[in-house]
C-alpha positions as CSV (number, residue, x, y, z in Angstrom):
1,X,-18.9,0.0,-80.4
2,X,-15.8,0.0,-78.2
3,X,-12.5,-1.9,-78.9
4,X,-11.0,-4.0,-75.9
5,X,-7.8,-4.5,-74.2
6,X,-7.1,-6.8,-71.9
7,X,-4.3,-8.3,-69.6
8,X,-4.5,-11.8,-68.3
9,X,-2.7,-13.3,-65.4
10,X,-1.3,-11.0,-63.5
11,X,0.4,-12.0,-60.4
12,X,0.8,-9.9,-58.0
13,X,2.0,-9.7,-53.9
14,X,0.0,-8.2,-51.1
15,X,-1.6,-8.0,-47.3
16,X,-5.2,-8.2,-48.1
17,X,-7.8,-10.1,-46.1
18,X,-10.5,-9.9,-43.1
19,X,-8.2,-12.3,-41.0
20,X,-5.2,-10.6,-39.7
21,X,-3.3,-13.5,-40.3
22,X,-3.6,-13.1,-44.0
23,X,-1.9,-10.1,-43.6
24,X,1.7,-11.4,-41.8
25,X,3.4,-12.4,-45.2
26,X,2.5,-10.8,-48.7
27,X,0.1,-13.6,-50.5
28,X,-0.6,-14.0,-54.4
29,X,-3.6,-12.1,-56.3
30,X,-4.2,-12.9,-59.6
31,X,-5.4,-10.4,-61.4
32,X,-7.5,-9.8,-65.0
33,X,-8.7,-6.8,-66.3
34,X,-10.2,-5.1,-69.3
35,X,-11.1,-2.4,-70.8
36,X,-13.3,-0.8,-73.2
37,X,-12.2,2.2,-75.1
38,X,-11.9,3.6,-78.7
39,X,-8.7,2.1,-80.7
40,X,-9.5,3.3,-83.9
41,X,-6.9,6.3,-84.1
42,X,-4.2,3.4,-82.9
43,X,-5.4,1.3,-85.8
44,X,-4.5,4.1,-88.0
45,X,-1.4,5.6,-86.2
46,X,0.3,2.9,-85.2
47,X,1.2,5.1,-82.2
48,X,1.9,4.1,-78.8
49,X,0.7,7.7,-77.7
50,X,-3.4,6.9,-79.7
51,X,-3.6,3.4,-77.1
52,X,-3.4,2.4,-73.5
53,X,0.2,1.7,-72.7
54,X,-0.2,-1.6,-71.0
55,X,3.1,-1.7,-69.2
56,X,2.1,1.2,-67.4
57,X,-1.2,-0.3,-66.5
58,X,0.4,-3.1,-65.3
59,X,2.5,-1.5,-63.4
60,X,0.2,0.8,-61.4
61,X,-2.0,-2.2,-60.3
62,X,1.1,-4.2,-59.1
63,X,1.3,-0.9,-57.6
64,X,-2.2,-0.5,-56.0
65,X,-2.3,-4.7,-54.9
66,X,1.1,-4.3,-53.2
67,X,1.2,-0.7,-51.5
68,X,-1.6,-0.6,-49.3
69,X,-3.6,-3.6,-47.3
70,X,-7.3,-4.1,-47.9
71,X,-9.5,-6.1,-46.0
72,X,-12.0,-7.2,-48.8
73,X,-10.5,-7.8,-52.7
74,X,-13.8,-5.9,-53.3
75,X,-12.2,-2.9,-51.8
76,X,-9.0,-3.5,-53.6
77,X,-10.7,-3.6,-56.8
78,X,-12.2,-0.7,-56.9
79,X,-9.1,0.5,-56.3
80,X,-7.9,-0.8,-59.6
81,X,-11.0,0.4,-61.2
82,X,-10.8,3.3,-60.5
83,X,-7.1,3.3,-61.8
84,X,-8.2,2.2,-65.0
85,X,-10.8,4.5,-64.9
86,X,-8.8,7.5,-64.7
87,X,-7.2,7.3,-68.6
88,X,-10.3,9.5,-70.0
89,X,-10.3,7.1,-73.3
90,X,-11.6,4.0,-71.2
91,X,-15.3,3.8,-71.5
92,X,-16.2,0.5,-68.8
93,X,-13.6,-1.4,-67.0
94,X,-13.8,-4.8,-65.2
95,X,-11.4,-6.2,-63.2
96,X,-11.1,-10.4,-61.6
97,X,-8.8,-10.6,-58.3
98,X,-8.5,-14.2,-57.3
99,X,-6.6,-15.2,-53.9
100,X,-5.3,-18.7,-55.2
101,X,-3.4,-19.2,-51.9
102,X,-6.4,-18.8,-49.6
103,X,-8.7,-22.0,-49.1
104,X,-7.2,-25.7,-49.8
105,X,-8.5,-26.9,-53.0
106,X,-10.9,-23.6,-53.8
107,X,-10.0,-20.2,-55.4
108,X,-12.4,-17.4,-53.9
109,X,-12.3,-14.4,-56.8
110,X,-14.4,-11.2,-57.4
111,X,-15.4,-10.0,-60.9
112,X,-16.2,-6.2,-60.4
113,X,-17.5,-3.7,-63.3
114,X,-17.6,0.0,-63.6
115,X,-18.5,2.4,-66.3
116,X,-17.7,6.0,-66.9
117,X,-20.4,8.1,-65.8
């Protein structure tokens, strides 16, 4: 059985949408993501070097939302994905993008899922 990390509420800027308008001025994505992996040699180590640094992870998909411009969130998240994907440790990954600034009194938002092969 895998252990979990996660990060909540990240907010980050960017020009994603299917309307070109959306992508004028930088909008809000909030972003959740987790991921399954082994902790058990951080359990016992106590070494940042046996887990997922989280500061870094946060800051390549602050990265990934704000250097390039997607039309679909769908797209973007794979993006993320596939970031998380690429520490060998992490077993699945999911990832929620919500655009809170998009539609008056609705949040559209994609859960996606991948898994290492």
């Amino acid at each position: 059985m895998n252990d979990t990390i996660e990060l909540r509420g990240i907010r980050a800027f960017g020009h994603h949408g299917a309307d070109p308008g959306e992508k004028v001025v930088a909008q809000p994505f909030d972003i959740d993501v987790t991921l399954e992996l082994d902790l058990s040699a951080a359990r016992k180590s106590d070494a940042l070097a046996d887990t997922l640094d989280y500061s870094k992870l946060h800051a390549a998909i602050v990265r990934i939302v704000s250097g390039r411009s997607y039309d679909l969130i769908e797209r973007l998240g794979a993006d993320v994905l596939d970031a998380m994907l690429a520490d060998p440790r992490v077993q699945r990954a999911s990832v929620r993008i919500a655009k809170p600034a998009l539609l008056a009194g609705a949040t559209p938002a994609v859960t996606l899922h991948a898994a290492r092969a």
